[in-house]
C-alpha positions as protocol buffer text, in pm:
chain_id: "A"
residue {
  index: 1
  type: UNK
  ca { x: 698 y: -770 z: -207 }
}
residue {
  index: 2
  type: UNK
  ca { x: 1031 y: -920 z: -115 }
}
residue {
  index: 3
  type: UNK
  ca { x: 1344 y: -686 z: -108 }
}
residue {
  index: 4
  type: UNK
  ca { x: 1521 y: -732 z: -405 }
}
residue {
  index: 5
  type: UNK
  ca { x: 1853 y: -580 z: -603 }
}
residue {
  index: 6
  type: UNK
  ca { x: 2086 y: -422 z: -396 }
}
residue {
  index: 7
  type: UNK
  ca { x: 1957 y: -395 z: -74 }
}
residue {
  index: 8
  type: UNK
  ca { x: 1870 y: -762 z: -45 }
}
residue {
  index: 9
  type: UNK
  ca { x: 2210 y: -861 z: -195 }
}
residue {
  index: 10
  type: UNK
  ca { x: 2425 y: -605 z: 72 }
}
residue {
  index: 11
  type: UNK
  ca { x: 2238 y: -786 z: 335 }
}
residue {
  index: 12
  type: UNK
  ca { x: 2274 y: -1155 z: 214 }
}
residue {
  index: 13
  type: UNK
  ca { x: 2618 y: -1063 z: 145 }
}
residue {
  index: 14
  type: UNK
  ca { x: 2692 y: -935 z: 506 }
}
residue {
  index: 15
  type: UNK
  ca { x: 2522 y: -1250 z: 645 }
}
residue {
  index: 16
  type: UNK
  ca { x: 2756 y: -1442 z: 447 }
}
residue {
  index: 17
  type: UNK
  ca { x: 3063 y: -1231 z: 536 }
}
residue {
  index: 18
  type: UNK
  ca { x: 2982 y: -1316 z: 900 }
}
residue {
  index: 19
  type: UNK
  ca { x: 2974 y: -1674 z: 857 }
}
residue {
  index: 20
  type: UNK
  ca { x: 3250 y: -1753 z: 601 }
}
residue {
  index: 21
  type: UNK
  ca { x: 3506 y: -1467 z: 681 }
}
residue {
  index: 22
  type: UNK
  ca { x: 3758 y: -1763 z: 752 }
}
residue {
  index: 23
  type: UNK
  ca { x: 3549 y: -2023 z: 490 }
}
residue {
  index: 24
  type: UNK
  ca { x: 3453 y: -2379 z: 559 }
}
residue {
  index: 25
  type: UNK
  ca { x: 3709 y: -2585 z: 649 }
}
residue {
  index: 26
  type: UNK
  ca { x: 3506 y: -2882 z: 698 }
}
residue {
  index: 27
  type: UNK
  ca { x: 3350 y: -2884 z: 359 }
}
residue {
  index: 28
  type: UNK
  ca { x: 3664 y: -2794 z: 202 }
}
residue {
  index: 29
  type: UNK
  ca { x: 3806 y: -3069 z: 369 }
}
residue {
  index: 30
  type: UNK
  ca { x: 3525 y: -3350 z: 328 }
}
residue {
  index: 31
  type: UNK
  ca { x: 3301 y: -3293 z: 30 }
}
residue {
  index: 32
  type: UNK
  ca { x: 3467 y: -3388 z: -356 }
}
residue {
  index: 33
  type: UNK
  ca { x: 3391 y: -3057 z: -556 }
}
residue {
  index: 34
  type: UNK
  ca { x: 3231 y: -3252 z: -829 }
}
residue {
  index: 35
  type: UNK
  ca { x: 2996 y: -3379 z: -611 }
}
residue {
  index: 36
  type: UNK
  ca { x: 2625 y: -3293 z: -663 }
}
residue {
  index: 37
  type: UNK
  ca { x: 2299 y: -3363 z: -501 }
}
residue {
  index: 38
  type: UNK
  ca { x: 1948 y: -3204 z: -400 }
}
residue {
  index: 39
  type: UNK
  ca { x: 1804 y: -3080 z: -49 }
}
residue {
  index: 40
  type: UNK
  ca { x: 1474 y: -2959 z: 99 }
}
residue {
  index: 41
  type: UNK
  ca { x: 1324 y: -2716 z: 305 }
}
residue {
  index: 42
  type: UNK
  ca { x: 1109 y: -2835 z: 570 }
}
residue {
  index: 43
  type: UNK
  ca { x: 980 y: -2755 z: 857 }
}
residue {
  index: 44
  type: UNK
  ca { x: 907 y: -2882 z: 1182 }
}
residue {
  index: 45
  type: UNK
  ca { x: 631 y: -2695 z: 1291 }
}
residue {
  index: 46
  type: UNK
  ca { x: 326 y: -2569 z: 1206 }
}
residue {
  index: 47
  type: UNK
  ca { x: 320 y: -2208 z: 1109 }
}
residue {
  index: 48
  type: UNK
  ca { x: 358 y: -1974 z: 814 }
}
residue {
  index: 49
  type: UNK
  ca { x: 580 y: -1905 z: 553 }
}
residue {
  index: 50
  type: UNK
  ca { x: 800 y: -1622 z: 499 }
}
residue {
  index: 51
  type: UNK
  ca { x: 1139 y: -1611 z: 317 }
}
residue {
  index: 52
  type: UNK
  ca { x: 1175 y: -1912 z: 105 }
}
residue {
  index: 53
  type: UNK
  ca { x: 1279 y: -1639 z: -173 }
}
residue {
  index: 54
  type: UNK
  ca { x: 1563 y: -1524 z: 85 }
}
residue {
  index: 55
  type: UNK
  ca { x: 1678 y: -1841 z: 131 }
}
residue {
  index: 56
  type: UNK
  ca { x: 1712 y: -1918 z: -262 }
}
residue {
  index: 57
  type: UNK
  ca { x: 1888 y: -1587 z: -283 }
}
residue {
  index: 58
  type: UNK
  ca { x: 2134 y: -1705 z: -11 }
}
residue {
  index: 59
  type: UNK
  ca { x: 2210 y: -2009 z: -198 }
}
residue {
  index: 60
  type: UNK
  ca { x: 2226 y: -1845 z: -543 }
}
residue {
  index: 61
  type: UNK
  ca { x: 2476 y: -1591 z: -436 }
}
residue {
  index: 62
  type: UNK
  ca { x: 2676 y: -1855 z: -272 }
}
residue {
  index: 63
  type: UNK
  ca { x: 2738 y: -2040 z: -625 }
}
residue {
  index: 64
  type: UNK
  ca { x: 2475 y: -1869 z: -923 }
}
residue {
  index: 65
  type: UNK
  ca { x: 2497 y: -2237 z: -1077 }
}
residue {
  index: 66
  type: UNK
  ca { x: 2244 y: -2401 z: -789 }
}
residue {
  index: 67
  type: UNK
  ca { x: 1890 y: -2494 z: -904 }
}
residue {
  index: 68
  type: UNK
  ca { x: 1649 y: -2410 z: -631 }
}
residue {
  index: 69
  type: UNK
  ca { x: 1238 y: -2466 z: -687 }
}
residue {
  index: 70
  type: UNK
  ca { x: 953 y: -2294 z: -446 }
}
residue {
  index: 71
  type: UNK
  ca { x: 683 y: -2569 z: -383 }
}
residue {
  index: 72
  type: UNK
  ca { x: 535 y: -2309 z: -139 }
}
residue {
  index: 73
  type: UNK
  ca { x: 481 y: -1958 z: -119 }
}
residue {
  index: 74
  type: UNK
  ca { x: 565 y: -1708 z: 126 }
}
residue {
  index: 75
  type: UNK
  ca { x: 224 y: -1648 z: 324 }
}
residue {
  index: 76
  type: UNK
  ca { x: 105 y: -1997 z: 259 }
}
residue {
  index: 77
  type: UNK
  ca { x: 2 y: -2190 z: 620 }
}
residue {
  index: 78
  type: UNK
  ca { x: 223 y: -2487 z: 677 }
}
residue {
  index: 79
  type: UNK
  ca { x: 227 y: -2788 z: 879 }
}
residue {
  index: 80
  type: UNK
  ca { x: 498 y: -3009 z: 1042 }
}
residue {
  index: 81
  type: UNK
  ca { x: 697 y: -3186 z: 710 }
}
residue {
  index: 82
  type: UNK
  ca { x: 571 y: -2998 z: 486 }
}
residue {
  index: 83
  type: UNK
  ca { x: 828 y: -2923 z: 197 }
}
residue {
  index: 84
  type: UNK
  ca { x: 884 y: -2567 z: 127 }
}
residue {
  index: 85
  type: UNK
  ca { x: 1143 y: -2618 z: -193 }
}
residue {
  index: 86
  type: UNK
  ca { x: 1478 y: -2774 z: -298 }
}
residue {
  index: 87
  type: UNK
  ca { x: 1794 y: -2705 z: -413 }
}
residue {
  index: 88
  type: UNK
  ca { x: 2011 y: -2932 z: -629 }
}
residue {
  index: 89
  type: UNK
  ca { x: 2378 y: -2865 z: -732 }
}
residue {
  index: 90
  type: UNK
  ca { x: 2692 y: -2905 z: -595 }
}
residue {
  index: 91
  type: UNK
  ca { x: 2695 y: -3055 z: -243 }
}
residue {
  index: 92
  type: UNK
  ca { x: 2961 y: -2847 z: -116 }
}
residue {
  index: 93
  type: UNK
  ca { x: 2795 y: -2533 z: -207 }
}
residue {
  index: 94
  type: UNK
  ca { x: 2485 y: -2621 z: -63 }
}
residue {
  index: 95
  type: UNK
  ca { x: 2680 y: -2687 z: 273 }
}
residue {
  index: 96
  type: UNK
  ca { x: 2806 y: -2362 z: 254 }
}
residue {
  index: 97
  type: UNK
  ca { x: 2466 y: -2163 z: 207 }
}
residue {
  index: 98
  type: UNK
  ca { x: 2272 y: -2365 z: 455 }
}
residue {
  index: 99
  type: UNK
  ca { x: 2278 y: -2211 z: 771 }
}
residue {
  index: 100
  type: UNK
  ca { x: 2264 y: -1859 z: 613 }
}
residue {
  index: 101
  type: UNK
  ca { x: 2006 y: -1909 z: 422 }
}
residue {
  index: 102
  type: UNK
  ca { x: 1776 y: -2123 z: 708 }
}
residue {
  index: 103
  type: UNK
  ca { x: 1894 y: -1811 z: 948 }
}
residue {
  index: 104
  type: UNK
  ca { x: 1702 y: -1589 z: 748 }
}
residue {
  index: 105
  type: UNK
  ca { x: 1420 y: -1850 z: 631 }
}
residue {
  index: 106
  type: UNK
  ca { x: 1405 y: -1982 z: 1041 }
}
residue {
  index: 107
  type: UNK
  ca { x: 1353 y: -1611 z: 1160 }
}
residue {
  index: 108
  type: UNK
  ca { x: 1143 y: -1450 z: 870 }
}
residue {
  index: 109
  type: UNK
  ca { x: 885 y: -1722 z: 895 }
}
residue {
  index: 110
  type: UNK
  ca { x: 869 y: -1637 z: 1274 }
}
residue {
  index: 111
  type: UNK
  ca { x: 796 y: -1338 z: 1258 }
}
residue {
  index: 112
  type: UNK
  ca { x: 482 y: -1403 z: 994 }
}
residue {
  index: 113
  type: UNK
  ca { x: 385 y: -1680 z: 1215 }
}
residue {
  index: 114
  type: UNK
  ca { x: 360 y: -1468 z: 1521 }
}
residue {
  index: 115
  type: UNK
  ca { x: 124 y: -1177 z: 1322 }
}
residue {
  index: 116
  type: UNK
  ca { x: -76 y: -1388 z: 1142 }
}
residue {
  index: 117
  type: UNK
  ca { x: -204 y: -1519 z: 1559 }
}
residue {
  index: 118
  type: UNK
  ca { x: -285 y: -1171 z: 1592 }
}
residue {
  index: 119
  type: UNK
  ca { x: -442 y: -1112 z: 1309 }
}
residue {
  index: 120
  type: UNK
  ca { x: -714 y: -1416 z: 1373 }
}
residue {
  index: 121
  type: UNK
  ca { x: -699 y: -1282 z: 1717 }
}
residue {
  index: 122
  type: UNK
  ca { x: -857 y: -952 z: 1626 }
}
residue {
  index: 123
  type: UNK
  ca { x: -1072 y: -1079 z: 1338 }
}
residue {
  index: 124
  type: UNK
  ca { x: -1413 y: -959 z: 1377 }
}
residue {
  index: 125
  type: UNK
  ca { x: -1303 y: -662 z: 1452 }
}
residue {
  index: 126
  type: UNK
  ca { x: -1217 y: -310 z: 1262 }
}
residue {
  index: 127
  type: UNK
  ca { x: -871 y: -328 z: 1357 }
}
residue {
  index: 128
  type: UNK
  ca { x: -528 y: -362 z: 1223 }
}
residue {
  index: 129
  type: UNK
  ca { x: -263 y: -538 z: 1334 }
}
residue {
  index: 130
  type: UNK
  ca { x: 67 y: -364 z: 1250 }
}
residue {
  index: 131
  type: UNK
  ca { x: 466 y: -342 z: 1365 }
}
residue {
  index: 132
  type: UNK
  ca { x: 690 y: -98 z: 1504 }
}
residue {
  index: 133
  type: UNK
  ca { x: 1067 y: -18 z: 1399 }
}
residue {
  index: 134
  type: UNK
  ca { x: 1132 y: -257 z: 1650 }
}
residue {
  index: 135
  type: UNK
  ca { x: 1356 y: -443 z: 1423 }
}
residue {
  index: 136
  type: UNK
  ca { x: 1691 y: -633 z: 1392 }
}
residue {
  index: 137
  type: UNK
  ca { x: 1922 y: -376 z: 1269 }
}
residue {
  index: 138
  type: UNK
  ca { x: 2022 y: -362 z: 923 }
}
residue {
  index: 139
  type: UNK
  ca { x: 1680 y: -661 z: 878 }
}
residue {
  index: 140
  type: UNK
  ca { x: 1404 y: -429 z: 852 }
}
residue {
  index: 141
  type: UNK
  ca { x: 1333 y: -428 z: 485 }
}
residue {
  index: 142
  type: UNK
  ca { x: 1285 y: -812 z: 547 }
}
residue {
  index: 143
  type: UNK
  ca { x: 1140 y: -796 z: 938 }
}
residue {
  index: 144
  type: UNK
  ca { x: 824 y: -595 z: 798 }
}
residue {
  index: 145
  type: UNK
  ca { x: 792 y: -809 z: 438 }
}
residue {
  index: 146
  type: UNK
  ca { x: 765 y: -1089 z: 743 }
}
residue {
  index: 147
  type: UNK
  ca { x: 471 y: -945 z: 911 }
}
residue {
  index: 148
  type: UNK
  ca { x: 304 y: -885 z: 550 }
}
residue {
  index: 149
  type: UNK
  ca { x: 335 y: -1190 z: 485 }
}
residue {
  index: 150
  type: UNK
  ca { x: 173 y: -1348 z: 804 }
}
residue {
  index: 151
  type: UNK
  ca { x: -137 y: -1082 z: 753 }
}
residue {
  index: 152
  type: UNK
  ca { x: -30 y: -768 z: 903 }
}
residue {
  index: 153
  type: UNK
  ca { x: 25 y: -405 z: 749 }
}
residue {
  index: 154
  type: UNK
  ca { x: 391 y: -202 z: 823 }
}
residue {
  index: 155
  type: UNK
  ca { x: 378 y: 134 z: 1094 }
}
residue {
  index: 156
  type: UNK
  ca { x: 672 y: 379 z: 999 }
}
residue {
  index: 157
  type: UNK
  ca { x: 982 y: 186 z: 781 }
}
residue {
  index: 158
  type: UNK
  ca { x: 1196 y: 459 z: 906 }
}
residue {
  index: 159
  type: UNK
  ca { x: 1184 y: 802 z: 1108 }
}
residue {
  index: 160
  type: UNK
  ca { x: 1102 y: 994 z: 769 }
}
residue {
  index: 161
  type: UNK
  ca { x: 786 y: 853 z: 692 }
}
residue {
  index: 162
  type: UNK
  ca { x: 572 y: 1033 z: 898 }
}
residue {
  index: 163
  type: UNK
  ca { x: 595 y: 1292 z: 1249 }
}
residue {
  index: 164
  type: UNK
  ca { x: 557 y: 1086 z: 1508 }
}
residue {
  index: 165
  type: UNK
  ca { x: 599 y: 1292 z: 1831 }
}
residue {
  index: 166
  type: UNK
  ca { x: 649 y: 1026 z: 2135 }
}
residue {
  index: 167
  type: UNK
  ca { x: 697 y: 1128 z: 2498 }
}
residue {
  index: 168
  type: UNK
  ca { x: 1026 y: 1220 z: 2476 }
}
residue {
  index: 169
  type: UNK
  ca { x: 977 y: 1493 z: 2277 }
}
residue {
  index: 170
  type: UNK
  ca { x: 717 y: 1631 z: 2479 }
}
residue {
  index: 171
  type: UNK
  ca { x: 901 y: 1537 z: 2765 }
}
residue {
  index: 172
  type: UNK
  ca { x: 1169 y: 1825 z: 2630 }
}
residue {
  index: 173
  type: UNK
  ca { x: 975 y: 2116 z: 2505 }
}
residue {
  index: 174
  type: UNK
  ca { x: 760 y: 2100 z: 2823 }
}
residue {
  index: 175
  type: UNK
  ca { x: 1076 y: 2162 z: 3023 }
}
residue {
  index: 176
  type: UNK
  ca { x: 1065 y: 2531 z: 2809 }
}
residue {
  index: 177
  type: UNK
  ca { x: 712 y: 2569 z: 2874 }
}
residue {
  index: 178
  type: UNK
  ca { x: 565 y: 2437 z: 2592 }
}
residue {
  index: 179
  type: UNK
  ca { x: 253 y: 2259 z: 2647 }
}
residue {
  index: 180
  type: UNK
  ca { x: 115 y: 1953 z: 2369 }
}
residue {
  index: 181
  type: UNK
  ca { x: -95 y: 2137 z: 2220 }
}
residue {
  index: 182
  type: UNK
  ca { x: 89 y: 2379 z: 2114 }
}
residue {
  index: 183
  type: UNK
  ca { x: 385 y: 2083 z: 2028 }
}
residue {
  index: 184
  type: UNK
  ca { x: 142 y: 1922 z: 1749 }
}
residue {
  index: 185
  type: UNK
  ca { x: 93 y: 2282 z: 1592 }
}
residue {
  index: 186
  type: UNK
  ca { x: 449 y: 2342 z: 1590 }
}
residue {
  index: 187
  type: UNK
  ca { x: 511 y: 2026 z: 1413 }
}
residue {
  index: 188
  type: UNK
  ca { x: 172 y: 2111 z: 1196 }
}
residue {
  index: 189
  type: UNK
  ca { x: 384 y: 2441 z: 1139 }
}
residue {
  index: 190
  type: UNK
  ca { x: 725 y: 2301 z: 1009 }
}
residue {
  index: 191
  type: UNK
  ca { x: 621 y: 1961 z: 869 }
}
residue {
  index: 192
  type: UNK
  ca { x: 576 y: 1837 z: 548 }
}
residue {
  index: 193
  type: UNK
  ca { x: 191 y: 1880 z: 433 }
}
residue {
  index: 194
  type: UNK
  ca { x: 253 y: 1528 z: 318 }
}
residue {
  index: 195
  type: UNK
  ca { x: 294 y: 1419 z: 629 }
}
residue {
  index: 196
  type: UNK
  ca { x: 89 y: 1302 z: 859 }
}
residue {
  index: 197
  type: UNK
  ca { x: 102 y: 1391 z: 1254 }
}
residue {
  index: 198
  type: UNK
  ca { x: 101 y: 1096 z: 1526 }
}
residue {
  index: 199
  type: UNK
  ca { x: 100 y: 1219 z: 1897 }
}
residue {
  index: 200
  type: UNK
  ca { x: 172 y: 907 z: 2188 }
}
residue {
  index: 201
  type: UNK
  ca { x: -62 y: 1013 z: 2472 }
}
residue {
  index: 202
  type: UNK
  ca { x: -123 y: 808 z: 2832 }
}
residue {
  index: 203
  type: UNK
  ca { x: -417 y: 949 z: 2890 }
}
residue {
  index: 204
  type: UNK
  ca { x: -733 y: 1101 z: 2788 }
}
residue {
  index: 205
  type: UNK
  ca { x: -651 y: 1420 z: 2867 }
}
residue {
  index: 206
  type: UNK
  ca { x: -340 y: 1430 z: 2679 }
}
residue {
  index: 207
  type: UNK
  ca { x: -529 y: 1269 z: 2383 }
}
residue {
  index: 208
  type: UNK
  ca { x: -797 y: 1600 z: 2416 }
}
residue {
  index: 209
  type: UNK
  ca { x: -459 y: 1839 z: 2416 }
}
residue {
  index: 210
  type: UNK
  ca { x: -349 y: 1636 z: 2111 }
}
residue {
  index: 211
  type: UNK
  ca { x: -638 y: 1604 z: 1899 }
}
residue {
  index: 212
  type: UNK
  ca { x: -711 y: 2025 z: 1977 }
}
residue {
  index: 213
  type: UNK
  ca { x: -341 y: 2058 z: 1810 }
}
residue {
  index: 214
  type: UNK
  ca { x: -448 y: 1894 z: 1512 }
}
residue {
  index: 215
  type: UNK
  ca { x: -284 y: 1540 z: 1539 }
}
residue {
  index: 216
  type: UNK
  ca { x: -406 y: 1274 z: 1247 }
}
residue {
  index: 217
  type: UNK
  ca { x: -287 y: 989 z: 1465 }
}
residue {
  index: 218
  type: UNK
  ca { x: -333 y: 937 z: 1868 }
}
residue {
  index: 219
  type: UNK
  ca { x: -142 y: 702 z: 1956 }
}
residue {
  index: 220
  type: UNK
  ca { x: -277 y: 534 z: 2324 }
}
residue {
  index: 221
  type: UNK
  ca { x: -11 y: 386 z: 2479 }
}
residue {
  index: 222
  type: UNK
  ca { x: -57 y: 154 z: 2769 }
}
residue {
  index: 223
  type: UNK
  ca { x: -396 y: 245 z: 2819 }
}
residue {
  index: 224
  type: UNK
  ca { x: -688 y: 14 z: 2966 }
}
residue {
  index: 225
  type: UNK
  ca { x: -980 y: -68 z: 2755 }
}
residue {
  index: 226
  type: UNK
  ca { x: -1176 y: 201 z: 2905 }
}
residue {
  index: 227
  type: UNK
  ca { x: -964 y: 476 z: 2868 }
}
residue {
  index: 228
  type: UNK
  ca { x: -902 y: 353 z: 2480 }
}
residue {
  index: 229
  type: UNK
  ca { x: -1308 y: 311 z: 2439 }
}
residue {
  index: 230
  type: UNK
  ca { x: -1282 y: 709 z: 2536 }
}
residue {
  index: 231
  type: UNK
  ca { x: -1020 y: 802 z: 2346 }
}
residue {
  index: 232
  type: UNK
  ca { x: -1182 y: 631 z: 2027 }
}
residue {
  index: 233
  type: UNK
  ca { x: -1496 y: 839 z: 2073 }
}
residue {
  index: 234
  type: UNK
  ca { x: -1307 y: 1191 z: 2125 }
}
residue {
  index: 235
  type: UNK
  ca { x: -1119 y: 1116 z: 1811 }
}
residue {
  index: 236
  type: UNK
  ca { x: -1436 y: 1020 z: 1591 }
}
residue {
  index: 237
  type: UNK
  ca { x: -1449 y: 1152 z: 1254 }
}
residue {
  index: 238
  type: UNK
  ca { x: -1094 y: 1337 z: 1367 }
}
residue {
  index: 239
  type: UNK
  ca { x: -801 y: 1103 z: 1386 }
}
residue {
  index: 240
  type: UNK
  ca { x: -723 y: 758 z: 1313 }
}
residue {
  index: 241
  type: UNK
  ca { x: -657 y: 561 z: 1724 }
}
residue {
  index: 242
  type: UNK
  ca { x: -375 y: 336 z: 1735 }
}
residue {
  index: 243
  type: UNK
  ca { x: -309 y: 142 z: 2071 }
}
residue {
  index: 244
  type: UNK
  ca { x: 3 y: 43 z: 2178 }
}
residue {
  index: 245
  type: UNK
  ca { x: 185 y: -57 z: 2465 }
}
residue {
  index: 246
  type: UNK
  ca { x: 124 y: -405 z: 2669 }
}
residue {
  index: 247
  type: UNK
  ca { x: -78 y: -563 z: 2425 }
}
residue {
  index: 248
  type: UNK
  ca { x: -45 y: -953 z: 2409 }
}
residue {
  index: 249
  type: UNK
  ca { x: -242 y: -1258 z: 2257 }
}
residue {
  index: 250
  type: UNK
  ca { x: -459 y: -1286 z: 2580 }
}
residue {
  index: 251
  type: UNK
  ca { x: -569 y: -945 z: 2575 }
}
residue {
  index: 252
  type: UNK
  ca { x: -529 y: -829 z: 2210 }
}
residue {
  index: 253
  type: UNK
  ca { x: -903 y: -906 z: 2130 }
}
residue {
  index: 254
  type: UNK
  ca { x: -1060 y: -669 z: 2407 }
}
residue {
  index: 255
  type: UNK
  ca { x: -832 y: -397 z: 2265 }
}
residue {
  index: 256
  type: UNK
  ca { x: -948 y: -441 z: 1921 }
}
residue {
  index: 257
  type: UNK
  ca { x: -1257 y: -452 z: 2061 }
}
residue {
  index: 258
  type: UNK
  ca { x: -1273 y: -86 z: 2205 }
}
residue {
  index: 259
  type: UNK
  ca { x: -1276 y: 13 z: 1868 }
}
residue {
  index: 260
  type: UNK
  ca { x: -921 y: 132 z: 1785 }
}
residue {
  index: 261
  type: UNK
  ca { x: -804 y: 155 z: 1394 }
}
residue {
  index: 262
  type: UNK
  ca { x: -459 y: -41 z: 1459 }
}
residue {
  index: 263
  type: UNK
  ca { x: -318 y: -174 z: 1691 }
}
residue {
  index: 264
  type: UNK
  ca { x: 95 y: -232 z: 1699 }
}
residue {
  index: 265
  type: UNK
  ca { x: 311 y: -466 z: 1845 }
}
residue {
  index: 266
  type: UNK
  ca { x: 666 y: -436 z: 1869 }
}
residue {
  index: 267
  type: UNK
  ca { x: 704 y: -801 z: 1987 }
}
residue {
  index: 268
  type: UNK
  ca { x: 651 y: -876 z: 1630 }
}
residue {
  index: 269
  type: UNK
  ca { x: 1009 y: -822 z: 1546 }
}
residue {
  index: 270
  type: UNK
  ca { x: 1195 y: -742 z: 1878 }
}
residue {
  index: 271
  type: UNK
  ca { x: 1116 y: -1073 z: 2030 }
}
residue {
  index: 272
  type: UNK
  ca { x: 1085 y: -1334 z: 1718 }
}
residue {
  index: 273
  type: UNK
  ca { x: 1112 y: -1731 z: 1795 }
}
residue {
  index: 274
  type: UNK
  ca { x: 1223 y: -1888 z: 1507 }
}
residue {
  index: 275
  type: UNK
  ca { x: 992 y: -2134 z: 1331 }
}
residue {
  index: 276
  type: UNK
  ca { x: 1162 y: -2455 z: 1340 }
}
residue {
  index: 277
  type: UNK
  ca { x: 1275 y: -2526 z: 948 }
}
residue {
  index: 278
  type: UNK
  ca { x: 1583 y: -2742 z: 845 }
}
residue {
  index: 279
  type: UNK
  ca { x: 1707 y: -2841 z: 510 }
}
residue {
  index: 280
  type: UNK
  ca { x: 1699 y: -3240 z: 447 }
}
residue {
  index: 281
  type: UNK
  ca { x: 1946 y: -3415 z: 237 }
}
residue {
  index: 282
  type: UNK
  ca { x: 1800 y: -3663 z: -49 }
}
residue {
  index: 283
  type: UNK
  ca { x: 1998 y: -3955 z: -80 }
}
């Protein structure tokens, strides 16, 4: 589901703050104030949709009087002129809201465009397709609804929802002698029992040391497909395999194909390219 309420409004309203901290001159200057008319989304390339509900929210909390109407829905496939809604009001205000809200739209639907190619790349297969908190700062809440909406499932939304141990922190409690098994049953120890462990391992002896600790999730990190086929059948029946690290469209389907469970990619938000969407004027 979409963020909504606060959260959605703080970050619409920074987004705004950013563009209009001096306001708009140019409208100010050239559009009459009683002036109304009606615009649509539409994009220029094929893709899918993700954020048309952002981009209304944009252009309601510029003026609450604008009239804005969904003809598609986020998660819907859509092709070059296809018309994703309208909003009708005053001119001015739509001005004002435009690049905002097509900032948000441009990116979201990206993002969902990019996962759903993985997610027919890997089809036929058991796995999952999922992100990373590789995200824009202060745009995760609408970086992940992105990837749901182009087919994919969220990882982590932040550091609290689960024990992830990465090599960083093995990294520093092996300089005191501590070895990774005995790092997952510390964590095991201390954490939550609502939690669920993930250990990163690079190999498949670090993915025996992890699973005899009592991880729930190995995480195989740049691995080859023979190391991950490995890996998968030491953690039958014990842990969930997630691969990571590397992955791309040309190569995605012979990792799925090892027999992970997911399968993340942090390119899904750290390196979006905008799907090409503008807003049309109706004369």
């Amino acid at each position: 589901m979409v963020p909504t309420g606060p959260n959605l409004e703080r970050i619409i309203d920074d987004a705004l703050e950013e563009d209009l901290a001096l306001g708009d001159p140019t409208t100010s200057a050239l559009i009459p104030s009683h002036l109304t008319g009606r615009a649509k989304f539409v994009t220029r390339q094929a893709g899918i949709l993700a954020g048309i509900d952002v981009a209304f929210a944009v252009c309601k909390r510029v003026d609450a009087e604008l009239r804005t109407k969904a003809q598609l829905l986020d998660g819907d496939v859509v092709e070059p002129g296809s018309v994703l809604g309208t909003v009708e009001g005053k001119v001015a205000s739509i001005l004002t809201a435009e690049r905002t809200a097509l900032n948000f739209l441009q990116r979201m639907s990206g993002i969902a465009t990019l996962t759903g190619k993985y997610v027919a790349a890997v089809r036929g297969t058991n796995a999952t397709i999922v992100d990373t908190r590789k995200t824009a700062p202060g745009l995760r809440s609408l970086d992940k609804y992105a990837v749901a909406s182009g087919g994919g499932k969220n990882h982590r939304m932040c550091l609290g929802d689960g024990i992830m141990i990465k090599d960083n922190h093995v990294a520093a409690l092996r300089a005191e002698g501590v070895s990774l098994t005995q790092v997952v049953r510390r964590a095991r120890t201390k954490a939550p029992h609502t939690l669920k462990i993930e250990v990163e391992v690079e190999s498949v002896v670090e993915a025996q040391e992890a699973l005899k600790g009592g991880a729930d999730i190995i995480l195989a990190d740049n691995m080859g497909v023979e190391e991950l086929r490995k890996v998968v059948e030491l953690a039958r029946g014990a842990a969930t395999v997630e691969a990571s690290g590397g992955i791309t469209l040309d190569n995605v389907k012979a990792v799925a194909a090892t027999g992970v469970d997911l399968v993340s990619i942090g390119a899904l938000t750290h390196s979006v390219v905008a799907l090409d969407i503008g807003l049309d004027y109706e004369s």
